[in-house]
N, C-alpha and C positions, 0 to 999 in steps of 0.2 A: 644384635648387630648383623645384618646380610651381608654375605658374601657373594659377590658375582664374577663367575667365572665368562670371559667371553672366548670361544673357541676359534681359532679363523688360520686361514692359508695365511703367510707374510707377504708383506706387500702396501699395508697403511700406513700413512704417513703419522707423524708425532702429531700435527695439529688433528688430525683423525682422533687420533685415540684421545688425546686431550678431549677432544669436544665431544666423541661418546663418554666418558667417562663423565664427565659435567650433567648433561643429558639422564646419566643413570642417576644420579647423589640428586637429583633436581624430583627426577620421580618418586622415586623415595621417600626426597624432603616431603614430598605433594600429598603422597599416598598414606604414607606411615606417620609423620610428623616427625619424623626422625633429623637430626641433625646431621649435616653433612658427614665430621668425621668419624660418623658410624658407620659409614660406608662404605667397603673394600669391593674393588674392581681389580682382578686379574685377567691377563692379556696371556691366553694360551696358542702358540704360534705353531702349525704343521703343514711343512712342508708338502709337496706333493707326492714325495713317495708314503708318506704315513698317516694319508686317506683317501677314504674312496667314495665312490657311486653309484650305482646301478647295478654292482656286481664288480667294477673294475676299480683301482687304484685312479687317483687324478691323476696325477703321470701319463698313463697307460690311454686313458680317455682325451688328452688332448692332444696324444698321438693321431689318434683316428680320427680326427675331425680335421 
């Protein structure tokens, strides 16, 4: 049974995630032969202060620009 975890800043919309979520159970179906509800997809959401890039926090990076 795969578990997929997706990592992202917030900010997607519900029909967003609906339709990646669909997108990933469809690959799956494709790849594995697996049945949809073998499928789990979590939506891990962070903030700007609790990631970074290049050395700097996101916050802090789209200060400087």
């Amino acid at each position: 049974m795969p578990i997929v975890t997706i990592q992202q800043s917030p900010g997607r919309i519900k029909e967003q995630r609906q339709l990646l979520i669909k997108k990933i159970t469809e690959a799956f179906e494709e790849a594995y032969g697996l049945k949809s509800e073998s499928v789990t997809v979590f939506f891990q959401n962070f903030d700007d202060s609790h990631w970074g890039k290049g050395g700097l926090l996101h916050e802090d990076r789209s200060k400087n620009t």
